[in-house]
N, C-alpha and C positions, 0 to 999 in steps of 0.2 A: 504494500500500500504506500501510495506516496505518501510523504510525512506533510501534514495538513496545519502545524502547532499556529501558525499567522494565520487561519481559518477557523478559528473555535469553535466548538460543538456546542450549540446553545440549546438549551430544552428548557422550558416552560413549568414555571411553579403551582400558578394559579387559577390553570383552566378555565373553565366558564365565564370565571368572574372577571378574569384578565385582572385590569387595574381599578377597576370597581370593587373597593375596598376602602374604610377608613383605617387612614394611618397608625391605627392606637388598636387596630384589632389583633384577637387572634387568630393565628391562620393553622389549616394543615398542616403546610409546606413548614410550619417553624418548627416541630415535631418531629416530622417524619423527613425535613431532607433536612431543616441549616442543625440540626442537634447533632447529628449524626457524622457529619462531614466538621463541628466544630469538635465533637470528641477524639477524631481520629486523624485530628489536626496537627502540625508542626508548629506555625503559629497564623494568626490572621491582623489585618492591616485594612484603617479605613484612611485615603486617601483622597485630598481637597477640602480639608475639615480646618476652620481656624478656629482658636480658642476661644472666639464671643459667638460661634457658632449653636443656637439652640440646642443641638443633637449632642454637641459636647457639652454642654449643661445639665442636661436631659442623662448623660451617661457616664458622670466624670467616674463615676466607681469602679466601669467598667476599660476606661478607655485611657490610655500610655499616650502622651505626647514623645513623641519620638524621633526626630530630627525631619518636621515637615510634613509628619504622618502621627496617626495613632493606633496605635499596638492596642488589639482587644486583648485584655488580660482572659485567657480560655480557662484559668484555672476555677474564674469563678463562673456562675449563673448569667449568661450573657442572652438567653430571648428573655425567658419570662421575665414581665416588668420592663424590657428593651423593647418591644415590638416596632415602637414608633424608628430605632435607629435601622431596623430592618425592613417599616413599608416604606419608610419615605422616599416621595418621588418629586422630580421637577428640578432635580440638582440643590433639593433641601440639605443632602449629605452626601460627600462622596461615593467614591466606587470601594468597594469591598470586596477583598481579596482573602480566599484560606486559601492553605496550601498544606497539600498531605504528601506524603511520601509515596511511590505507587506499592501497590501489593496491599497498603493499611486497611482499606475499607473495601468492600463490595458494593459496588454502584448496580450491579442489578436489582438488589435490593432498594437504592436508593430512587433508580427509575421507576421502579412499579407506583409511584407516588410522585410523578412528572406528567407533562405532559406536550404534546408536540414535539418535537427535534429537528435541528437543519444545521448547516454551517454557516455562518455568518462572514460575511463579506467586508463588513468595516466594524470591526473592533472595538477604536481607537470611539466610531459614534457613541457620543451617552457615555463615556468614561472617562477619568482624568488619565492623561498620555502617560504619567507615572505610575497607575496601576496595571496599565497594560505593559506597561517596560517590565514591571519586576515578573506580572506571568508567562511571559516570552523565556525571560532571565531561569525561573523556576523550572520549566518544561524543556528547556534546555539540558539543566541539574539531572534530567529523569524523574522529577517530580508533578504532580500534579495540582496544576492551581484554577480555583475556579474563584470567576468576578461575577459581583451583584454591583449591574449598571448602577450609575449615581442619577441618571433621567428615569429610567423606569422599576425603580425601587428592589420588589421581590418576585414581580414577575417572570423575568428570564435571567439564566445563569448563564455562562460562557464556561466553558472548559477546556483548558491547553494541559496537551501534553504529548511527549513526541513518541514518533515510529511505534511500537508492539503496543505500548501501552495506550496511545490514543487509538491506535485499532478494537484494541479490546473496549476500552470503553465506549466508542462508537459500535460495535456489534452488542454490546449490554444495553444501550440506549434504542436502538432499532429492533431489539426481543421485548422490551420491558416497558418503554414511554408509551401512556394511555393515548391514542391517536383520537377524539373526540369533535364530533362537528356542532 
């Protein structure tokens, strides 16, 4: 398979509802995909976030200033009670980066609870150009990084990762993502 990693495999969180959602809710997807991929995480980074930022107001307990960025501390409770740093859309917060080691987690599992898939063509739209640097940077590593746009909140996710390993998670995502009209 050609190596696709500046192509990201994007799949869809919130089906039906799309972004018809209030900000402060709870969702499936916070459960059943961002817990899962935040426990079997390396670390994760919100990206475009400045310090008179609502969101980081809204989350200082959980959130590292960190040279320009903010480090989500994973070790503690980062959805329940965060929801909002997670639906926010319209570039209310940056782009949101985890990134896991490959082999750590099962994405088939993770996909039965997705929806849609395609490869996405511009990246770089809807995210700060430094979050998509360091997931290029990461999938390079042999790691796997995936970004929640900073324009369209929790909807779609992007996932880089190169040669065997974005193959397989492209064949888990095309078995497992709910294709829904």
């Amino acid at each position: 398979m050609v190596n696709d990693f500046f192509k990201p495999l994007m799949v869809n969180l919130t089906g039906k509802i799309g972004c018809h959602y209030d900000v402060e809710s709870v969702l499936p997807a916070h459960n059943l995909v961002i817990k899962p991929l935040l426990e079997n995480s390396s670390f994760s980074y919100v990206y475009g976030l400045k310090k008179n930022d609502e969101i980081v107001k809204l989350n200082s307990d959980i959130l590292i200033n960190e040279k320009g960025k903010y480090k989500i501390d994973i070790s503690k409770e980062c959805i329940i009670g965060h929801e909002k740093l997670w639906n926010a859309t319209r570039w209310n917060r940056g782009s949101i980066i985890i990134v896991i080691e490959k082999d750590k987690i099962n994405f088939s599992e993770i996909f039965k609870n997705t929806f849609y898939l395609g490869l996405l063509n511009t990246p770089n739209s809807g995210n700060t150009i430094s979050a998509i640097k360091k997931c290029r940077e990461e999938a390079e590593k042999d790691n796997i990084a995936i970004c929640f746009s900073a324009s369209n909140g929790i909807e779609w996710i992007q996932i880089y990762a190169k040669d065997n390993t974005f193959a397989e998670i492209l064949k888990n995502a095309r078995s497992n993502c709910k294709m829904i009209n």
